[in-house]
C-alpha positions in Angstrom: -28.5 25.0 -7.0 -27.0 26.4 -4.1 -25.7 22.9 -3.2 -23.5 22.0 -6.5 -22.2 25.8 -6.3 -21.0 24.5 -2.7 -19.7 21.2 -3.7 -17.9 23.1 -6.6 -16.2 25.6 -4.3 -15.2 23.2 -1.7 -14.0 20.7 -4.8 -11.6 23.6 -6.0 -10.4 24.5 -2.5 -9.2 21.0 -1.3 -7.7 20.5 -5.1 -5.5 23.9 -4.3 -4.6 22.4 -0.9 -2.9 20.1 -2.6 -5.6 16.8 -1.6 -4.9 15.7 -5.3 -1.1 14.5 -4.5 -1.8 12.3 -2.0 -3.2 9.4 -4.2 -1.7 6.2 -3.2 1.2 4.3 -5.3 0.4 2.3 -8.0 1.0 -1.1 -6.5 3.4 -3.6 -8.1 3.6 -7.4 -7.1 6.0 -9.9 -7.8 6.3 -13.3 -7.1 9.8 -13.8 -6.0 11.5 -11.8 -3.4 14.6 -10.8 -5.2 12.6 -9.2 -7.8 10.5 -7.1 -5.2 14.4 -6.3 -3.7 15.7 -5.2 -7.6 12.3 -3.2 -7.9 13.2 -0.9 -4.6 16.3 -1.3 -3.5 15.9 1.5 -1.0 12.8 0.0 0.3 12.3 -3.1 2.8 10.1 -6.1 0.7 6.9 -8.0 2.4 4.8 -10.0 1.7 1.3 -8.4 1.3 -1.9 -10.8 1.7 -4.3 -9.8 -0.2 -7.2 -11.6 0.9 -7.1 -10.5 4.7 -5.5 -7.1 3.2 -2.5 -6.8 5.8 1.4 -7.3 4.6 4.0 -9.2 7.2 7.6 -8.3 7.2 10.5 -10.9 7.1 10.6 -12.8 10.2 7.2 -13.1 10.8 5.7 -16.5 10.7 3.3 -16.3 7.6 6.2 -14.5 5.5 5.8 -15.7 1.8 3.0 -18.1 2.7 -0.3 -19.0 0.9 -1.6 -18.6 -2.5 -2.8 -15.1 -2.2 0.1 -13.2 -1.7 2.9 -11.6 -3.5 6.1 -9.9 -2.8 5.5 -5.6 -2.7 7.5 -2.5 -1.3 6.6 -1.6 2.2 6.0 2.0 1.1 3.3 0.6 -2.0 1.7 -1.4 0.6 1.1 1.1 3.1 0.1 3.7 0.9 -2.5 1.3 -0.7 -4.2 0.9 2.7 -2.5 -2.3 3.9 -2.0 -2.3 7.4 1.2 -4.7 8.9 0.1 -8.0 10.7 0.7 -7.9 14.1 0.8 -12.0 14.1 4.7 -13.6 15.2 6.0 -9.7 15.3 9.2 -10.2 17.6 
């Protein structure tokens, strides 16, 4: 009993820390690039592979290649756990 009054407590503390707001973005693919660009123009686009689960920016060799890919934001990417290929970074 002891136990779920714990988990309770420590449940309601990290939810008034403020834990809650730092869910990840919703993240939105596209297929082309200048749709990604429309979608966030503030933002830079890559292309996030989501077999291997890492995104490459522009310039890098496997940029918009392979079938299981799509265009995202860099901020969507990261904050859905993607982490950047370090492959042809120059």
């Amino acid at each position: 009993m002891r136990i779920f009054w714990l988990a309770g407590t420590m449940m309601a503390l990290l939810l008034g820390l403020g834990v809650a707001d730092l869910a990840a973005l919703p993240l939105t693919p596209f297929r082309y690039e200048e749709q990604a660009q429309r979608y966030c123009p503030g933002d830079k686009v890559v292309w996030l592979d989501f077999r291997k689960g890492v995104y490459y920016r522009k310039g890098q060799k496997l940029y918009a290649q392979g079938f299981d890919g799509s265009f995202v934001c860099l901020n969507e990417a990261k904050s859905s756990g993607f982490r950047r290929s370090l492959l042809g970074v120059r």
